[in-house]
Jmol script that loads the backbone (N, CA, C; Angstrom):
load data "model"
ATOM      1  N   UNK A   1     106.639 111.830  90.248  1.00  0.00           N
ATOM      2  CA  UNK A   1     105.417 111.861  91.033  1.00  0.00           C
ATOM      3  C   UNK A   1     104.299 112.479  90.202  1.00  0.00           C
ATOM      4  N   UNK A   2     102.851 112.116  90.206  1.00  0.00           N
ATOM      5  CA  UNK A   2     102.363 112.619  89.478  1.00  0.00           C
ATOM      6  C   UNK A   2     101.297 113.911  89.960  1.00  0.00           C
ATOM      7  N   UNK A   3     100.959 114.475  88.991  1.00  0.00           N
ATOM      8  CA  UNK A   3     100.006 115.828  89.440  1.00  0.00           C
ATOM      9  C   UNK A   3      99.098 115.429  90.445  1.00  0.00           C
ATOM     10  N   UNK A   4      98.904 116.933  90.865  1.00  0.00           N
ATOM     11  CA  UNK A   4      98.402 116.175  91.976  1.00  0.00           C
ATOM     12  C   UNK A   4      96.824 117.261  91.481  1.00  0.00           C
ATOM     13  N   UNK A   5      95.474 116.894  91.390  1.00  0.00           N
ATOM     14  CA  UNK A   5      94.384 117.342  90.693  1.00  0.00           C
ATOM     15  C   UNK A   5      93.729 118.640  91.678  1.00  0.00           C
ATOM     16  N   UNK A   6      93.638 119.327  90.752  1.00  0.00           N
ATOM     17  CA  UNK A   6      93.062 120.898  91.691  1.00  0.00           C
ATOM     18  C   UNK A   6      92.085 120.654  92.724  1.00  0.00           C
ATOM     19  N   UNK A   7      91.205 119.671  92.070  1.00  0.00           N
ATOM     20  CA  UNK A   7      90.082 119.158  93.679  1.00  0.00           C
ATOM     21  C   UNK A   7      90.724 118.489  94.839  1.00  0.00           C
ATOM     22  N   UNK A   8      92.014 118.227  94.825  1.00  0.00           N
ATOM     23  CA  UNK A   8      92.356 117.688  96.176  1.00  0.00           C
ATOM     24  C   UNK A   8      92.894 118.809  96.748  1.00  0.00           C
ATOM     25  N   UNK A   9      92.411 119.317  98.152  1.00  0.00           N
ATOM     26  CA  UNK A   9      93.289 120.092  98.963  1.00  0.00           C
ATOM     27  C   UNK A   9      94.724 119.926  98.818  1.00  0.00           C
ATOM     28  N   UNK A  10      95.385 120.521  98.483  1.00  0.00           N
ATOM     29  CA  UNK A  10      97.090 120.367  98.804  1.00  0.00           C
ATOM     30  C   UNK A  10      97.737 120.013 100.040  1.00  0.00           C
ATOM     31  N   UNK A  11      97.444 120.937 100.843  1.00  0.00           N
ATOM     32  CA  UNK A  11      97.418 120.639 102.290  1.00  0.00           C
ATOM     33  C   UNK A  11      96.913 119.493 102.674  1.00  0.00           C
ATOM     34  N   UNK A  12      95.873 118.889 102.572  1.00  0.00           N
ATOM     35  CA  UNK A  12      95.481 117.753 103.189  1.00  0.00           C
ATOM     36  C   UNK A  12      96.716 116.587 102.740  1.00  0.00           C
ATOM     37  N   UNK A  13      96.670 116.322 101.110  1.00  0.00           N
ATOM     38  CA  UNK A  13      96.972 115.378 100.520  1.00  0.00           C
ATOM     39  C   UNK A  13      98.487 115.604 100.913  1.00  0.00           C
ATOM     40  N   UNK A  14      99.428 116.357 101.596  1.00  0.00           N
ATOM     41  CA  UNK A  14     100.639 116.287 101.296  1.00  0.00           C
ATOM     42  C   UNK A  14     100.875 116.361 102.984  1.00  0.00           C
ATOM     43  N   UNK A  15      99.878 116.118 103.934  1.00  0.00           N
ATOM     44  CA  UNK A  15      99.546 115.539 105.339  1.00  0.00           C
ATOM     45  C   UNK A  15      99.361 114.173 105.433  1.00  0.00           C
ATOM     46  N   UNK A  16      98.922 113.573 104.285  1.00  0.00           N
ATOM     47  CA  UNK A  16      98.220 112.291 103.900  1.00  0.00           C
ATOM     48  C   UNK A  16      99.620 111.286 103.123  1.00  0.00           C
ATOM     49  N   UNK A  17     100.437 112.109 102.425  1.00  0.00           N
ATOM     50  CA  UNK A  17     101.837 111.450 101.927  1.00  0.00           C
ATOM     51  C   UNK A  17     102.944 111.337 102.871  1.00  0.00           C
ATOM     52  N   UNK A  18     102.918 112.413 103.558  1.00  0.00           N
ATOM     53  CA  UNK A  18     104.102 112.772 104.729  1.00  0.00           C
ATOM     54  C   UNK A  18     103.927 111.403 105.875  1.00  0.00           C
ATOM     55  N   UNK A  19     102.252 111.632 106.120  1.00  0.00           N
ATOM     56  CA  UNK A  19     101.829 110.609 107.408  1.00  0.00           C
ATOM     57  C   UNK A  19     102.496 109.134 106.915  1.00  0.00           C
ATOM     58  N   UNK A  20     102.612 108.829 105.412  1.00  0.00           N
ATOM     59  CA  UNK A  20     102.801 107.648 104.844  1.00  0.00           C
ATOM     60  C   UNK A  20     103.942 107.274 104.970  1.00  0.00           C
ATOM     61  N   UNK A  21     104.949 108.745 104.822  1.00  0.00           N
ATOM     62  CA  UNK A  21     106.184 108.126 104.760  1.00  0.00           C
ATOM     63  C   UNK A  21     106.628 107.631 106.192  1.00  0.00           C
ATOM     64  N   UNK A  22     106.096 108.423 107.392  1.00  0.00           N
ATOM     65  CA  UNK A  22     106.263 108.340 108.461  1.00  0.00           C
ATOM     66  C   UNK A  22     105.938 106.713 109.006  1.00  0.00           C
ATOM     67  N   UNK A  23     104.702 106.271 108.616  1.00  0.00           N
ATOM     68  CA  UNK A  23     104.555 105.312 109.755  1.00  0.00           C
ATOM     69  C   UNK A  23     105.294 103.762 108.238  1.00  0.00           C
ATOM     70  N   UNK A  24     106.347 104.433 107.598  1.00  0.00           N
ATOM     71  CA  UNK A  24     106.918 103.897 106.630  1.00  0.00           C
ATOM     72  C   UNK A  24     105.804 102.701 105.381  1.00  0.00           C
ATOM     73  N   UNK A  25     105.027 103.527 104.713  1.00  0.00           N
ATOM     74  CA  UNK A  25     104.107 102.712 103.787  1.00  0.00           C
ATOM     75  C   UNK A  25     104.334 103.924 102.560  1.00  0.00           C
ATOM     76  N   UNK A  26     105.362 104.239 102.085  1.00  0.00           N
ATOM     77  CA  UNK A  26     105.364 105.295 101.230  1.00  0.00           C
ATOM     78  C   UNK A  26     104.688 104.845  99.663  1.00  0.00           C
ATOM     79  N   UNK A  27     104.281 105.568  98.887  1.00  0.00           N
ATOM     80  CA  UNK A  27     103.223 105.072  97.706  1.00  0.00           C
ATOM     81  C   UNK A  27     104.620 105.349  96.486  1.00  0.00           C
ATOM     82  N   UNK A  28     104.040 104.301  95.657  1.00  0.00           N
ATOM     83  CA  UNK A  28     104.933 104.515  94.233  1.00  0.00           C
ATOM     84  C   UNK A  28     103.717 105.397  93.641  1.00  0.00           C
ATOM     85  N   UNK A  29     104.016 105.937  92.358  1.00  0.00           N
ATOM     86  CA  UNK A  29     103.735 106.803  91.361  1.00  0.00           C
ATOM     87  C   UNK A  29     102.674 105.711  91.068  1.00  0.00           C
ATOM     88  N   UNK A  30     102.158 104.824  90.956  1.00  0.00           N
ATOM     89  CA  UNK A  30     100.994 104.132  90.256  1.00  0.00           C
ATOM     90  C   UNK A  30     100.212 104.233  91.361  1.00  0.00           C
ATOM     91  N   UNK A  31     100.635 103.464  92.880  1.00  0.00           N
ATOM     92  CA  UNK A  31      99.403 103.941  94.257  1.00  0.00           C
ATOM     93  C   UNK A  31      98.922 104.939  94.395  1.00  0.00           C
ATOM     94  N   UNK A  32      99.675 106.403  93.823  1.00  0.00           N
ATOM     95  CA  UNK A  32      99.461 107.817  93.957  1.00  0.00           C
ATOM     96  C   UNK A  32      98.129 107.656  93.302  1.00  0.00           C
ATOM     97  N   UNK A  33      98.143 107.119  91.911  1.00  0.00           N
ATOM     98  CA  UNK A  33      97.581 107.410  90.353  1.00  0.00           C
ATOM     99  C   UNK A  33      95.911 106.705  91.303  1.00  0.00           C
ATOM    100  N   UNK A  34      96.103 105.427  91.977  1.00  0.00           N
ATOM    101  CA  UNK A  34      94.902 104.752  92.344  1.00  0.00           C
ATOM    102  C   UNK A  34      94.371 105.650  93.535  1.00  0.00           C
ATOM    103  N   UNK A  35      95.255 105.911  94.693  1.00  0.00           N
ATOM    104  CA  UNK A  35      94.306 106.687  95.272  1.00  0.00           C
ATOM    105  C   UNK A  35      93.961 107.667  95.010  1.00  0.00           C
ATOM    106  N   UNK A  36      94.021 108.609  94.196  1.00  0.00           N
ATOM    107  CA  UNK A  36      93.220 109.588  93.162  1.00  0.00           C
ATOM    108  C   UNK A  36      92.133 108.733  92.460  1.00  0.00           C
ATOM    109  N   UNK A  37      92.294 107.869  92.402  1.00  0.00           N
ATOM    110  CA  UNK A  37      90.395 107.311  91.565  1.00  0.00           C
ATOM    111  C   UNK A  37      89.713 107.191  92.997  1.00  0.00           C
ATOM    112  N   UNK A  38      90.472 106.780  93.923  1.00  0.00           N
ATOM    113  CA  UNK A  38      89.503 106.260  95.345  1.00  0.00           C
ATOM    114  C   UNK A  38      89.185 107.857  95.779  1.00  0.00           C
ATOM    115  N   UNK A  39      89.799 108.495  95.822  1.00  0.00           N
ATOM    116  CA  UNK A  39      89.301 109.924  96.382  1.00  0.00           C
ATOM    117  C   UNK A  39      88.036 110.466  95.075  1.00  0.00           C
ATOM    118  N   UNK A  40      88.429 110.449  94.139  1.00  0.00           N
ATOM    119  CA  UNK A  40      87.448 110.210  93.023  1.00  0.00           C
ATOM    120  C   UNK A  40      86.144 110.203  93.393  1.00  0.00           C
ATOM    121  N   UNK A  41      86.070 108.479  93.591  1.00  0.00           N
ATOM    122  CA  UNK A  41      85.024 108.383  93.774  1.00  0.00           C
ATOM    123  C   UNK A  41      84.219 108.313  94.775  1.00  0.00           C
ATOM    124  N   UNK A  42      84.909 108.842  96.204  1.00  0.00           N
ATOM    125  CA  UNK A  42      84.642 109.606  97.022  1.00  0.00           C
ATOM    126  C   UNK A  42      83.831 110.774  97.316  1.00  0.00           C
ATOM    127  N   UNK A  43      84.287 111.288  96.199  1.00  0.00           N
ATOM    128  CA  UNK A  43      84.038 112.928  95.555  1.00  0.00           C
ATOM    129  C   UNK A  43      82.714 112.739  95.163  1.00  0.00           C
ATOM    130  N   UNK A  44      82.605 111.311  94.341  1.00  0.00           N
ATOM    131  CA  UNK A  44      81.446 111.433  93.645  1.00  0.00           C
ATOM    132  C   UNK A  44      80.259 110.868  94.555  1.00  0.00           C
ATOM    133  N   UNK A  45      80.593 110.392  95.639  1.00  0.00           N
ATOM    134  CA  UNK A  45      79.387 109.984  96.844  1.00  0.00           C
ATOM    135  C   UNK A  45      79.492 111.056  97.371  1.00  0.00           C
ATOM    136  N   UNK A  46      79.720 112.603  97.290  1.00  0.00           N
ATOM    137  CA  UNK A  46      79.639 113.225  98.346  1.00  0.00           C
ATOM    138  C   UNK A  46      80.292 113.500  99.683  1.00  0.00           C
ATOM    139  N   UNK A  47      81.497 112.419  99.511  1.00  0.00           N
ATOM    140  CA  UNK A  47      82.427 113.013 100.308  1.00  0.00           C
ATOM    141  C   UNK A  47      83.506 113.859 100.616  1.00  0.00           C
ATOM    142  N   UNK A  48      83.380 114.639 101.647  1.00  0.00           N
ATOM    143  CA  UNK A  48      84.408 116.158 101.876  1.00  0.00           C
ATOM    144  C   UNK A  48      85.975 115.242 101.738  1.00  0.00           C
ATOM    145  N   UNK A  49      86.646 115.743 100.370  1.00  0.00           N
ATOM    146  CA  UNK A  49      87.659 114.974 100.101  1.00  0.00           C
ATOM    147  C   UNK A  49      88.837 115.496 101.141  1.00  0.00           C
ATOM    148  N   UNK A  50      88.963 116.690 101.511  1.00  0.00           N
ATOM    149  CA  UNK A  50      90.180 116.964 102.458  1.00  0.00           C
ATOM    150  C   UNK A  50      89.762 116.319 104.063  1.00  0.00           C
ATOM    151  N   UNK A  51      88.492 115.798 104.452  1.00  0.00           N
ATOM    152  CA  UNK A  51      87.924 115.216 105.643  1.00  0.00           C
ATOM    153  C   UNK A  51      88.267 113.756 105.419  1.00  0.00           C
ATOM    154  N   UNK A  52      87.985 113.507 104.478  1.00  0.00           N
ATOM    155  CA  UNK A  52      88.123 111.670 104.412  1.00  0.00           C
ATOM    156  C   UNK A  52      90.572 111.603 103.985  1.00  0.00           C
ATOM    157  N   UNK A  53      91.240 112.775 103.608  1.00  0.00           N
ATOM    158  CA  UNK A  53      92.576 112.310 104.226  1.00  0.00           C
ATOM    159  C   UNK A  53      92.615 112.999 105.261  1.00  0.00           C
ATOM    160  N   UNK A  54      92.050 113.638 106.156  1.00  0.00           N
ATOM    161  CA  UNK A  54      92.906 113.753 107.455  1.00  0.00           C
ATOM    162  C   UNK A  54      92.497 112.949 108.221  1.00  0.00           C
ATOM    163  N   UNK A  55      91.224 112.346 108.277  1.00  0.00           N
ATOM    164  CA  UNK A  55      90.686 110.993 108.886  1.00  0.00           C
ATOM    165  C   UNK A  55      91.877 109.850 108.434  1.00  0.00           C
ATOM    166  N   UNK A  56      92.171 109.494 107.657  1.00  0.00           N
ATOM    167  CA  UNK A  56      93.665 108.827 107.301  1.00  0.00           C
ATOM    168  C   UNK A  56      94.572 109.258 108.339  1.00  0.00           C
ATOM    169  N   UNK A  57      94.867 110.606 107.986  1.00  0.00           N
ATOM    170  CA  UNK A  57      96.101 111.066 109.012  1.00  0.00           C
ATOM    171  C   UNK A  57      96.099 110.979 110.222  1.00  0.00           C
ATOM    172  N   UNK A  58      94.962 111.090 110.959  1.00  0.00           N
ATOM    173  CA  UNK A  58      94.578 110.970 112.538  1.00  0.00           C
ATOM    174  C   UNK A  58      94.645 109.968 112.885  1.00  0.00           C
ATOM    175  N   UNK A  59      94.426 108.835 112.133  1.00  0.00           N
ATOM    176  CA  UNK A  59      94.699 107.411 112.455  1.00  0.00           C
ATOM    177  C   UNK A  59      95.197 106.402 112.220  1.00  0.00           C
ATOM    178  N   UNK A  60      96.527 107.401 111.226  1.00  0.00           N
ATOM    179  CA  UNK A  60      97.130 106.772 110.643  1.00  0.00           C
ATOM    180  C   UNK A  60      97.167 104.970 109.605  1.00  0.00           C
ATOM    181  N   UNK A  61      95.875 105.954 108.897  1.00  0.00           N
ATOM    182  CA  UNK A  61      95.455 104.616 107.892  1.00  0.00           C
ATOM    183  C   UNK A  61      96.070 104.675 106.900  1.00  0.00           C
ATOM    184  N   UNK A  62      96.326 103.557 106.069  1.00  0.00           N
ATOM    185  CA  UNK A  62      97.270 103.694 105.145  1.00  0.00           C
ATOM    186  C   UNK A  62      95.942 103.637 103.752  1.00  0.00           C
ATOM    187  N   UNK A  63      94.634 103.327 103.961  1.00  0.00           N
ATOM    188  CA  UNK A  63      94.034 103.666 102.968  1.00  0.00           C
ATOM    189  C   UNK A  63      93.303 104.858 103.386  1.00  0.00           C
ATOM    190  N   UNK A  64      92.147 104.686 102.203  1.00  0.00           N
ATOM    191  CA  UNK A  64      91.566 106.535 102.510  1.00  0.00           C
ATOM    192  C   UNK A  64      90.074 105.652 102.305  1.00  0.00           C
ATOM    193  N   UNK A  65      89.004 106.412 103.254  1.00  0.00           N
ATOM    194  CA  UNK A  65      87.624 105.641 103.275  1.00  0.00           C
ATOM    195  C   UNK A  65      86.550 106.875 103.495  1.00  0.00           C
ATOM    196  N   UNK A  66      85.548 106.311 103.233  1.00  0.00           N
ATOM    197  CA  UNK A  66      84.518 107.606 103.844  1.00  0.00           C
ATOM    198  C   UNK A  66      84.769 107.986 105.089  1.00  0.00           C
ATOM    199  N   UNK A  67      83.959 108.925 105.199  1.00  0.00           N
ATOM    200  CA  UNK A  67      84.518 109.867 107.219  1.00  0.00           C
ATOM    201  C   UNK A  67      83.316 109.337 107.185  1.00  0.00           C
ATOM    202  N   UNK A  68      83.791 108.484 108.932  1.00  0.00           N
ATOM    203  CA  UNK A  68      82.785 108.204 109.716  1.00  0.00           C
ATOM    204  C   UNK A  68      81.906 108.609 110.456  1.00  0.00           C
ATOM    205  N   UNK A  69      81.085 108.022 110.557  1.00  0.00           N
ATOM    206  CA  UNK A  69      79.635 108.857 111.147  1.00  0.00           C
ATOM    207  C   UNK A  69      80.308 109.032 112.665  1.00  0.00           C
ATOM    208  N   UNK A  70      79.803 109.650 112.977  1.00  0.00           N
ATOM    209  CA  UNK A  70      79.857 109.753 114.992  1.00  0.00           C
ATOM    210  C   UNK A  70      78.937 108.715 115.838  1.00  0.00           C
ATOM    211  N   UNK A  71      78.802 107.915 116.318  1.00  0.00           N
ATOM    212  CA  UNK A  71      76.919 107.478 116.916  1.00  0.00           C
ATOM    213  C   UNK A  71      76.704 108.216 118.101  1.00  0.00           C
ATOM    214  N   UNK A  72      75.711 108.765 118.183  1.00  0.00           N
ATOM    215  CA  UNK A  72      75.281 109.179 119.190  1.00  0.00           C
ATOM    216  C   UNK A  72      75.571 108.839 120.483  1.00  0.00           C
ATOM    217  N   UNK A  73      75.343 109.356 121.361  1.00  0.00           N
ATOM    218  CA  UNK A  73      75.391 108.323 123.007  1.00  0.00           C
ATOM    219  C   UNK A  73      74.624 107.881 123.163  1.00  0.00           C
ATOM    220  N   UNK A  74      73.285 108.463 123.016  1.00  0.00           N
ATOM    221  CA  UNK A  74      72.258 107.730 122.917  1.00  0.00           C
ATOM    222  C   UNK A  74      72.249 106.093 122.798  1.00  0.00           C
ATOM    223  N   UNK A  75      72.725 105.856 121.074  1.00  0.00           N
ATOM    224  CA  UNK A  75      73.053 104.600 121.153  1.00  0.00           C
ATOM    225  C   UNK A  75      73.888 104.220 121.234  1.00  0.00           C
ATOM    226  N   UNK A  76      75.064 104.712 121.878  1.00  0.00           N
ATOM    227  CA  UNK A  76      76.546 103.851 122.676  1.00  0.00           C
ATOM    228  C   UNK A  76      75.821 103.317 123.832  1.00  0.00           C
ATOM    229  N   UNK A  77      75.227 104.282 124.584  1.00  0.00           N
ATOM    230  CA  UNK A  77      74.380 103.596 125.579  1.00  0.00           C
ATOM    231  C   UNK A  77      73.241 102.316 125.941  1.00  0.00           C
ATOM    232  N   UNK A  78      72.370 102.457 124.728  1.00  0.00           N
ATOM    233  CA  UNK A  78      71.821 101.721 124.397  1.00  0.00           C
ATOM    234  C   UNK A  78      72.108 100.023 124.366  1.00  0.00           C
ATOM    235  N   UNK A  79      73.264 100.446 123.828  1.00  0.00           N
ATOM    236  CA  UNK A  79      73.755  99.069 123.336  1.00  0.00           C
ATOM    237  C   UNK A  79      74.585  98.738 124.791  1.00  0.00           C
ATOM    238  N   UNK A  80      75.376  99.550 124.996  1.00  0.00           N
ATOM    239  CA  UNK A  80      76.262  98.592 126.558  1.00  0.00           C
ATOM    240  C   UNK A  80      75.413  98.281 127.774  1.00  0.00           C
ATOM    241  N   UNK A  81      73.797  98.788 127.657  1.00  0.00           N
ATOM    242  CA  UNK A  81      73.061  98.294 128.832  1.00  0.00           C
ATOM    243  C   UNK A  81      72.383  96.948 128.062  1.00  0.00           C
ATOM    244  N   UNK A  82      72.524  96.549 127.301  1.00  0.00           N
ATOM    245  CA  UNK A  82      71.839  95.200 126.901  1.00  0.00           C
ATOM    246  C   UNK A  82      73.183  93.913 127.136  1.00  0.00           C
ATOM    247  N   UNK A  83      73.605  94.225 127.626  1.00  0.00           N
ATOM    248  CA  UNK A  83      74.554  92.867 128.160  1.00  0.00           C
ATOM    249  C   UNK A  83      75.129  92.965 129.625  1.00  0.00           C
ATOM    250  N   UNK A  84      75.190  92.176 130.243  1.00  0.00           N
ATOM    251  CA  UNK A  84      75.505  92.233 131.643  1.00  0.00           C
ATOM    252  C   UNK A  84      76.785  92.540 131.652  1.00  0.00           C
ATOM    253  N   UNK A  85      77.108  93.105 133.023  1.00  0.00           N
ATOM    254  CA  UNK A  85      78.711  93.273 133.150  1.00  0.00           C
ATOM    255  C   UNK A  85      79.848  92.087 133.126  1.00  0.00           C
ATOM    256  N   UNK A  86      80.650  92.808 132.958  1.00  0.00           N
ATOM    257  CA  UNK A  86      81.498  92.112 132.397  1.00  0.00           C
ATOM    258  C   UNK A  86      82.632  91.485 134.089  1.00  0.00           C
ATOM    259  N   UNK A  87      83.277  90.157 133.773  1.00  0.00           N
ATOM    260  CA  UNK A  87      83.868  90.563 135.326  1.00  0.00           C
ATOM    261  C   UNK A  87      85.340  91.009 134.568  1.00  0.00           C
ATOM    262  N   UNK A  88      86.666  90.605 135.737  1.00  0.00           N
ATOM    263  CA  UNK A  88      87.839  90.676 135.536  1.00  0.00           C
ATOM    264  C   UNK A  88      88.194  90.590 134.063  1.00  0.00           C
ATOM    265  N   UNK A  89      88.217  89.087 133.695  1.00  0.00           N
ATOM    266  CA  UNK A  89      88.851  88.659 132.355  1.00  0.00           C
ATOM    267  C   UNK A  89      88.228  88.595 131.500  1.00  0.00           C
ATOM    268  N   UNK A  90      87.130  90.204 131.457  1.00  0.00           N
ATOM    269  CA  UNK A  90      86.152  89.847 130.031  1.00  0.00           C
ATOM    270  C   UNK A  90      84.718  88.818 130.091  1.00  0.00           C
ATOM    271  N   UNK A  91      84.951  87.854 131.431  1.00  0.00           N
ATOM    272  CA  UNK A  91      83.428  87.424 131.402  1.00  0.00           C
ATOM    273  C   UNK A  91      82.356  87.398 131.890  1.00  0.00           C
ATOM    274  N   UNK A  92      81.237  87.316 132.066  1.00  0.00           N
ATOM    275  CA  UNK A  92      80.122  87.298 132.931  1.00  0.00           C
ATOM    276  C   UNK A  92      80.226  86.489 134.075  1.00  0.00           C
ATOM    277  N   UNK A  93      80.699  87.236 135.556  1.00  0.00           N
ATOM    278  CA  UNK A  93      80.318  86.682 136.799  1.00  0.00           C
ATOM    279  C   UNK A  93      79.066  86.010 136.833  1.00  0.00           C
ATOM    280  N   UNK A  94      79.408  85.109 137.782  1.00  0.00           N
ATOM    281  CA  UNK A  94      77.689  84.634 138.114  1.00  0.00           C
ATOM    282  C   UNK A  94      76.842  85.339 138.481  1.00  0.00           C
ATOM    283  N   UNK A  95      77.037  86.498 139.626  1.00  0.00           N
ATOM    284  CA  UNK A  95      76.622  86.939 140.163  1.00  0.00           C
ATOM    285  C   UNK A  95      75.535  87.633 139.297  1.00  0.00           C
ATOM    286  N   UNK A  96      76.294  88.802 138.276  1.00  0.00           N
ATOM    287  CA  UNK A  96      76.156  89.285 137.317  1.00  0.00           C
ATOM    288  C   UNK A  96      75.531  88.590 136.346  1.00  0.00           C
ATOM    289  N   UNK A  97      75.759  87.357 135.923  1.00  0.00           N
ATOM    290  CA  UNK A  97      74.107  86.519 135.135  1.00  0.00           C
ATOM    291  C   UNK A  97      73.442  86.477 135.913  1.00  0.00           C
ATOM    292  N   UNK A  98      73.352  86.333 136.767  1.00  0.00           N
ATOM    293  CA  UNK A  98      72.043  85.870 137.572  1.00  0.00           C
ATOM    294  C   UNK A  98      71.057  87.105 137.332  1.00  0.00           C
ATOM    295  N   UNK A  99      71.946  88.223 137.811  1.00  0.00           N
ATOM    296  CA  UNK A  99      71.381  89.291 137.980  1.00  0.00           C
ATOM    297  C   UNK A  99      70.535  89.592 136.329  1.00  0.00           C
ATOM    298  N   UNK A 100      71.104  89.868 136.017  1.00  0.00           N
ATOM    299  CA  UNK A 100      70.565  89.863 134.484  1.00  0.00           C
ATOM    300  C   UNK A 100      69.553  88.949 134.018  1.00  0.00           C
ATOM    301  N   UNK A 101      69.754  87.915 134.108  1.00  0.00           N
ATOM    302  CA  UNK A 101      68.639  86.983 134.168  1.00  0.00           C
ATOM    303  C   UNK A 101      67.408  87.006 135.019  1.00  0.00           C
ATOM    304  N   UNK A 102      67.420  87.638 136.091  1.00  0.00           N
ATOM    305  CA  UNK A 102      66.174  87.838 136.989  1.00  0.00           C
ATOM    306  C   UNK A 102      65.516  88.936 135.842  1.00  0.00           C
ATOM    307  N   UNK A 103      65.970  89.832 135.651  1.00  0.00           N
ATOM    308  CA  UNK A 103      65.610  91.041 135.151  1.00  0.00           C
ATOM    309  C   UNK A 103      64.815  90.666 133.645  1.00  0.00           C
ATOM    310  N   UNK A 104      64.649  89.064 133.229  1.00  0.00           N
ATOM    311  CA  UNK A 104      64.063  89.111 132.117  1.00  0.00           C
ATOM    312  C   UNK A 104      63.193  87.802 132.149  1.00  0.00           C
ATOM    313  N   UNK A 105      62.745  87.704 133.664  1.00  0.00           N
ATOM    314  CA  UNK A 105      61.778  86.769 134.202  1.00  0.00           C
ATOM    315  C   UNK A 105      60.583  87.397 134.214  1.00  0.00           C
TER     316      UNK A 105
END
end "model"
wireframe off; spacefill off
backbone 0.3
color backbone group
């Protein structure tokens, strides 16, 4: 297995191998070697390298990515009032277009 580089948390990264073996995607000695360049260059955009593997671990991703932004409610909200409701199986009742449709007469 190879070293594992003083800038990676220990703790994180050996939360981040364990999680691997668990949901069974365990890394050979060369995947180790690559996701150390991806945390890399992680590092080098500014990302909190022990935040972007436990974001892995929480959701059990088998790669490692930037930590995601949060969106506001603001615009969670935003966005689910610009489409009409939804009915039973996912589609727009009539009722419910209609309604929506008056509203942009």
């Amino acid at each position: 297995m190879s070293a594992i580089p003083e800038w990676i948390p220990a703790e994180a990264w050996a939360g981040y191998v364990d999680m691997r073996k668990k949901i069974r995607k365990p890394m050979t000695d060369r995947a180790i070697k690559l996701q150390f360049g991806v945390l890399e260059k992680l590092m080098d955009e500014g990302q909190d390298i022990g935040a972007v593997l436990d974001q892995s671990v929480i959701n059990s991703w088998q790669g490692l990515f930037p930590v995601a932004e949060r969106r506001s409610d603001e615009r969670r909200n935003t966005q689910r009032t610009a489409f009409p409701s939804l009915g039973k199986h996912g589609q727009a009742t009539a009722n419910n277009l209609q309604d929506w449709l008056e509203d942009f007469q």
